[in-house]
N, C-alpha and C positions, 0 to 999 in steps of 0.2 A: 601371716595368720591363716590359720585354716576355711577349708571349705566348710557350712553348716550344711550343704543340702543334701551330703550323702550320712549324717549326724544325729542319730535317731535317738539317743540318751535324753537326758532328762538331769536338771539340775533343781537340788533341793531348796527353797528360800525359808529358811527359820527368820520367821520379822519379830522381835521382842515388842512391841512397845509398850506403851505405859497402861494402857487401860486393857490389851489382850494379848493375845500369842497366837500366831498365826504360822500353819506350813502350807507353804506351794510350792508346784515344780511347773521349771520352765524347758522350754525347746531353748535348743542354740539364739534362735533370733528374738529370743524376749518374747514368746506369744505363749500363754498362760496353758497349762495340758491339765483337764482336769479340773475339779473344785479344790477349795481352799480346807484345810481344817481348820478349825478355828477357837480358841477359850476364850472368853471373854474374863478379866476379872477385876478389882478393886484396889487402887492403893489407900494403906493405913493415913489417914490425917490427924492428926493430933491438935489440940487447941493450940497450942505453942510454936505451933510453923511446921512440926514433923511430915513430913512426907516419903515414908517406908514400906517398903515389901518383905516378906521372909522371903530366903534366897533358898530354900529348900523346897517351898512352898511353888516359887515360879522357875526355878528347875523342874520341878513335877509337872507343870503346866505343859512346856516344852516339851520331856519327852511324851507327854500324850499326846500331845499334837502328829510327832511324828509316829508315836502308834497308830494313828486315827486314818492319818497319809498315805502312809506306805504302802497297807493292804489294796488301796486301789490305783499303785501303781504299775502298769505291765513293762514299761521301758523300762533300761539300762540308770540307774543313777551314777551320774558322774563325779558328782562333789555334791558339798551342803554349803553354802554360802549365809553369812548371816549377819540380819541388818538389827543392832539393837539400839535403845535408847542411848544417849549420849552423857556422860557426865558421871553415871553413877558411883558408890564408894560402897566398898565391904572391906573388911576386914579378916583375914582369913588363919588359921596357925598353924603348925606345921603340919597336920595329920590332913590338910584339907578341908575344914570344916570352917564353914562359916561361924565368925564370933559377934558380928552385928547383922541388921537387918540393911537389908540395900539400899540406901541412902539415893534420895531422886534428885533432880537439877531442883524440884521446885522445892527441896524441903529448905527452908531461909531463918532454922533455927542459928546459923551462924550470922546474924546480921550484923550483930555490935562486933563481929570479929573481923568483919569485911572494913569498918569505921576504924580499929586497931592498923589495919593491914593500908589501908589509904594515907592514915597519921605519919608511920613509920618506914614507908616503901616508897619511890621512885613511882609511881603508877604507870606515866607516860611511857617510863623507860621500859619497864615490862610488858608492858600492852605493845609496845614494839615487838617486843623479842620473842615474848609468849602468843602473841594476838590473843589472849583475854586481860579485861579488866577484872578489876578487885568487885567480887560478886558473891554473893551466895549460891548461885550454882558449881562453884569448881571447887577443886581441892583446899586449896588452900586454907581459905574460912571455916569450910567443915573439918579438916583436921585441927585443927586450935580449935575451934567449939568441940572438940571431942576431947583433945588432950587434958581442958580446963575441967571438965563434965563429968568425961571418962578416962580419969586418968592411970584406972588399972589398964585400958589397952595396951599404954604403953610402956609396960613394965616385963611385958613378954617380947618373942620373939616376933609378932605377927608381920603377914604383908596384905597389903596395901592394894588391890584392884577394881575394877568394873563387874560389871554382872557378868558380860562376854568371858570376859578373859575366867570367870571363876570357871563359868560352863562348861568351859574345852579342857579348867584341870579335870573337873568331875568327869568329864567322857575321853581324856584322852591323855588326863598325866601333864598335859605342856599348858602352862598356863601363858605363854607370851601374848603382846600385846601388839593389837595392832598399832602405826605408827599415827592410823586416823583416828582411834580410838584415844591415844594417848595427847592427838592434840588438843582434844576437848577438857581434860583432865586441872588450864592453869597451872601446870610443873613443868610444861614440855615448850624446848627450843624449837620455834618452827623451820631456822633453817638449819639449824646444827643437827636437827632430827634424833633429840635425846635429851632425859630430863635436866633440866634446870639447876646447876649446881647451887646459880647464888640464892634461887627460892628456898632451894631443898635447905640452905644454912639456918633459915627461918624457920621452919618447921620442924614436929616430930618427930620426924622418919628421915631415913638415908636413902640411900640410894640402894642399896641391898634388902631393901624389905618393899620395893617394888618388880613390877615381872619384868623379864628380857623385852627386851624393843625388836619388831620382825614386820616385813609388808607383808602384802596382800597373799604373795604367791607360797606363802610358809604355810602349806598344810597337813595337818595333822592326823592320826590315824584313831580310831575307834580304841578303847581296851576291849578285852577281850569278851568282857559280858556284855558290853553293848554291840559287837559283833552276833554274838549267839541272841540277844533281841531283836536285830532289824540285821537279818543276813544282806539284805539290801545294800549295805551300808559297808561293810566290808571292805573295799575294795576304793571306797571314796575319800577323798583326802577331806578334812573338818579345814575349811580357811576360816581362819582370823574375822574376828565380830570387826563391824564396821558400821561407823555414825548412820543411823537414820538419815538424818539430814542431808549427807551426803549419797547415801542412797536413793534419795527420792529425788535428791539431781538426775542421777545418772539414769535413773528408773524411768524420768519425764523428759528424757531426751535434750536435757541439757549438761549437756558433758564437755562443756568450753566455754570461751567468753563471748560465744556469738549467743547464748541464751541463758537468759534471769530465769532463774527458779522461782514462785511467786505460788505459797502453800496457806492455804485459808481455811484452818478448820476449825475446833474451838481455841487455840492460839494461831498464829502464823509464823511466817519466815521468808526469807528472799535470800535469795543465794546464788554465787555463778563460780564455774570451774575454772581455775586457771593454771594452766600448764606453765612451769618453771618459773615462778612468784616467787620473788625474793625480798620484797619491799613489806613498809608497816602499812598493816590494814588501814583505810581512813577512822579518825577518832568516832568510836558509836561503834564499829561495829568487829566483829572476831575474826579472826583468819583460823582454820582448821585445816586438815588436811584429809584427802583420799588416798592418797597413796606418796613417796617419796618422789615424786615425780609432778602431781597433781595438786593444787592450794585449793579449798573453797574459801570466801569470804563472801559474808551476808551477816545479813541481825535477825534475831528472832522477837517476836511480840507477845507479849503476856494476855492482851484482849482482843478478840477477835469474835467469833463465836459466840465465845461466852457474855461476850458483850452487847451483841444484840440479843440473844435469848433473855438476857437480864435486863433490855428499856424494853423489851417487849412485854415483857411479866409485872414489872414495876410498875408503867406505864400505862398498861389492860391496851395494850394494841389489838385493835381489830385482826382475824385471821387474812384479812387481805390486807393489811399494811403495803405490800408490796405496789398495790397498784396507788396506794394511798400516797406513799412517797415520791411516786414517780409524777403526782401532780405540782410539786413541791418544786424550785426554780432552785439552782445550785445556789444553797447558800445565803437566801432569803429571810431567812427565822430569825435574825438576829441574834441566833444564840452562837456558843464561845461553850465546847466541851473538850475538858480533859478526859479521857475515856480510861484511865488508870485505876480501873476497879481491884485488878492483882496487882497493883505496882507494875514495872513497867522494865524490860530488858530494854535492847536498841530502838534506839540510838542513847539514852539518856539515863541507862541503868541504876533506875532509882524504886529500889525497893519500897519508900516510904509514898510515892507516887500516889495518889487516889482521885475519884472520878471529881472530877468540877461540872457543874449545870450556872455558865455564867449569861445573862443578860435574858432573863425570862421577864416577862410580863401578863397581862392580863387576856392580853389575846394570842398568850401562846397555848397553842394548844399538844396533846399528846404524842399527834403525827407528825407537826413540827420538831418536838424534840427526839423522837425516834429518825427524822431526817439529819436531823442535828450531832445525833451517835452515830450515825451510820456511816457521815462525811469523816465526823473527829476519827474512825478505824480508818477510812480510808488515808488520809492526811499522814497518819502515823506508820502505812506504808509508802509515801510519797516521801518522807524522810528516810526513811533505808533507801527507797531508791533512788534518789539523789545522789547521796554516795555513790548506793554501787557505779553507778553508769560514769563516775571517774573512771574508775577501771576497765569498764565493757563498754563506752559510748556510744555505741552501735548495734547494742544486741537486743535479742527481741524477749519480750517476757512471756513467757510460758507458764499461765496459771493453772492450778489444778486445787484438790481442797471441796470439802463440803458445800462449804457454804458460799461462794462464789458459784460453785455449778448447780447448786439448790435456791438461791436467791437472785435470778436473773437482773432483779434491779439496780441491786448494789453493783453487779458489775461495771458499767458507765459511769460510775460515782469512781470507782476504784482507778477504772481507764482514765479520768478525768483530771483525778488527784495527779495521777504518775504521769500524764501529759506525752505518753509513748502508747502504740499497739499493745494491746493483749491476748494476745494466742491461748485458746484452751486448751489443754492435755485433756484427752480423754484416757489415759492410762491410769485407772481405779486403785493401781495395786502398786505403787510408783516406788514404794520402798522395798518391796518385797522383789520386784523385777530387776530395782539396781545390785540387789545382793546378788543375784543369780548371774545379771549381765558380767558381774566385776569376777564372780566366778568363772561364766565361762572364757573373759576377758583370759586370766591365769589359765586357762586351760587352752588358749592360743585361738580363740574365737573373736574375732575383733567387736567391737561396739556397733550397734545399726548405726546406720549413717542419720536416719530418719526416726519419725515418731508420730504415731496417730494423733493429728492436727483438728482440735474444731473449730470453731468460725474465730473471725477475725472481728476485734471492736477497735475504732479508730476513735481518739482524741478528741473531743473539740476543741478547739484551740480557745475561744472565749470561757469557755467553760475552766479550763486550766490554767487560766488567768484567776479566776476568780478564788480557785482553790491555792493557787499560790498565794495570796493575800491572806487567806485562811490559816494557814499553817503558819504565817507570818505570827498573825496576831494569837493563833492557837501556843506556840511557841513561847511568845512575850506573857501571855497568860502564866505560864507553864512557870517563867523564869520569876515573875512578880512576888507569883504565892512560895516560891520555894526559898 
């Protein structure tokens, strides 16, 4: 690998994700050069479960973003690295033009189709081989809820992509897929490293109305009018869009099985890299991929955030709650909460999920039951991490996310649940920096060994006792009512 310290270029970070679009450029060693551009915008929600974007709409976002960038860069760009959302679905036809709107993980208008897909399929067996379950985030639901709905799509020619891969046909003619892109998709063999012949028999589509299969280091060149708008750019190679999630790994300096990824914002995630993974994910949770070379497996959670913002509001919590809860004994309220306000991904991916408020009484009060949510999120990252730690036993978790670095109290609830260390990332920008890292990664710069560490929160071991009791009964709760 090369030297970064004689290395004065500049790598470009396109981060897609669901609520903005964001460009940054980084140095060789991951340290930020510069402000961020940034759009903020809106996805379409519909009564019905729809959760869509026009795909011409957040292309435009994109390139203004790196309109907005460019002009105040004076270094070298070496490449565009680019971290997007995960899962998405368009539809595209031959001239290039998008024929639906971008289809999100969270849109679950296929639900009765995931319940088809469960009746009629092996689940186990492909949750082996694919590392996802039968869900409304992946392909598979959403194409039959499309084929059944809209079934002129499939009477043309069209293919079959993510938002990434549409991007780089509009800027560069190649619409290939990355291999980590394509593991999130529910089509793709995680070790054969190519789509799924016996899903693909079940479905719409073939296998020629999806893109070429390519890693990380396939990159791609500008056309020609996007060269005469960002002369910049010229000369840099377009790699292959790549999982958020996987980027926020590599971004927060866990790029192996010695450190858990642990993302807390209005949903979460837990995740750890592992280098030459050949095995099935444990049951609950996905195996994805970074590169051919690289597996991630983690679970992702539907409430987080959004979860305490909403016992907060519902509840009329005082603005200091925080200090309110922290007068509160682990686990004392005698309350028993399902926190499943969006249904609920890993471990238990059950769409139909919803919150429970069980064993209240007359002297429970607000701040009790705002202590009471606060454990039930943490508990439901004590169940990913369970799991993961079969795989990593030993590694250390490394949180990062809003609302753990914005609500100090919860953290010690969170340590306490998981009954291991929690190491803060102070790396703000963790998806944007692994896009860049995995770039300059291909461009023969190796990974830091390191990463900006903040303090350390230790277990208490009575304390994680009590929470493993919790999750027990939180759990049988869970299995009662379902």
């Amino acid at each position: 690998m090369s030297s970064i310290s004689q290395d004065s270029r500049a790598v470009i970070a396109l981060d897609i994700g669901t609520s903005s679009v964001r460009a940054l450029a980084f140095s060789p060693s991951g340290h930020k050069i510069g402000e961020a551009a940034q759009i903020p915008y809106e996805q379409t929600v519909s009564g019905d479960g729809g959760v869509e974007v026009d795909a011409d709409f957040l292309l435009q976002l994109c390139e203004k973003t790196l309109d907005a960038l460019l002009p105040t860069l004076e270094t070298e760009v070496a490449a565009i690295g680019i971290s997007c959302f995960w899962h998405s679905l368009l539809a595209v036809d031959e001239a290039g033009n998008a024929r639906t709107p971008v289809l999100s993980w969270a849109d679950n208008r296929s639900a009765a189709w995931v319940e088809i897909l469960k009746k009629t399929l092996d689940e186990t067996a492909f949750h082996a081989r694919l590392g996802t379950v039968f869900h409304t985030s992946y392909w598979p639901a959403k194409l039959l809820f499309l084929r059944d709905t809209a079934p002129q799509l499939f009477e043309q020619n069209l293919r079959w992509m993510g938002f990434g891969e549409w991007l780089r046909l509009k800027w560069c003619g190649n619409p290939r897929m990355s291999l980590a892109m394509a593991s999130g998709t529910g089509i793709f063999d995680q070790n054969a490293l190519e789509f799924d012949e016996e899903m693909l028999s079940h479905l719409p589509i073939k296998r020629e109305n999806l893109p070429q299969l390519c890693d990380l280091d396939d990159g791609a060149t500008l056309k020609s009018e996007f060269q005469n708008r960002w002369p910049k750019l010229r000369n840099a190679p377009i790699f292959p869009a790549i999982g958020d999630g996987a980027c926020s790994n590599i971004g927060s300096g866990c790029t192996d099985e010695k450190r858990i990824g642990l993302n807390a914002g209005t949903s979460g995630a837990m995740r750890v890299v592992l280098r030459d993974f050949s095995g099935a994910p444990p049951r609950g949770l996905w195996r994805y991929r970074v590169d051919k070379n690289r597996s991630i497996v983690g679970g992702a959670l539907s409430n987080v955030g959004n979860l305490l913002v909403w016992a907060r509001e519902t509840f009329q919590i005082p603005a200091n709650w925080g200090e309110e809860i922290e007068k509160i004994a682990p686990d004392s309220h005698g309350l028993t909460v399902l926190p499943f306000l969006a249904g609920e991904r890993a471990p238990i991916w059950d769409g139909d999920a919803r919150f429970v408020l069980s064993g209240a009484n007359l002297g429970t009060t607000p701040t009790h039951i705002l202590r009471a949510v606060a454990e039930a999120g943490a508990l439901r990252f004590a169940a990913i991490g369970n799991l993961l730690l079969q795989l990593a036993p030993n590694a250390q978790i490394v949180f990062s996310g809003g609302v753990l670095e914005n609500v100090p109290a919860w953290q010690p609830i969170v340590c306490d649940a998981l009954g291991a260390p929690l190491v803060g990332s102070r790396e703000h920008e963790a998806s944007a920096r692994g896009a860049a890292l995995l770039a300059w990664e291909k461009l023969g710069v190796a990974l830091p060994e390191d990463f900006e560490r903040g303090e350390t929160l230790e277990p208490n071991a009575e304390n994680h006792a009590i929470y493993e009791r919790a999750l027990e009964r939180q759990n049988a709760l869970y299995e009662r009512l379902k």
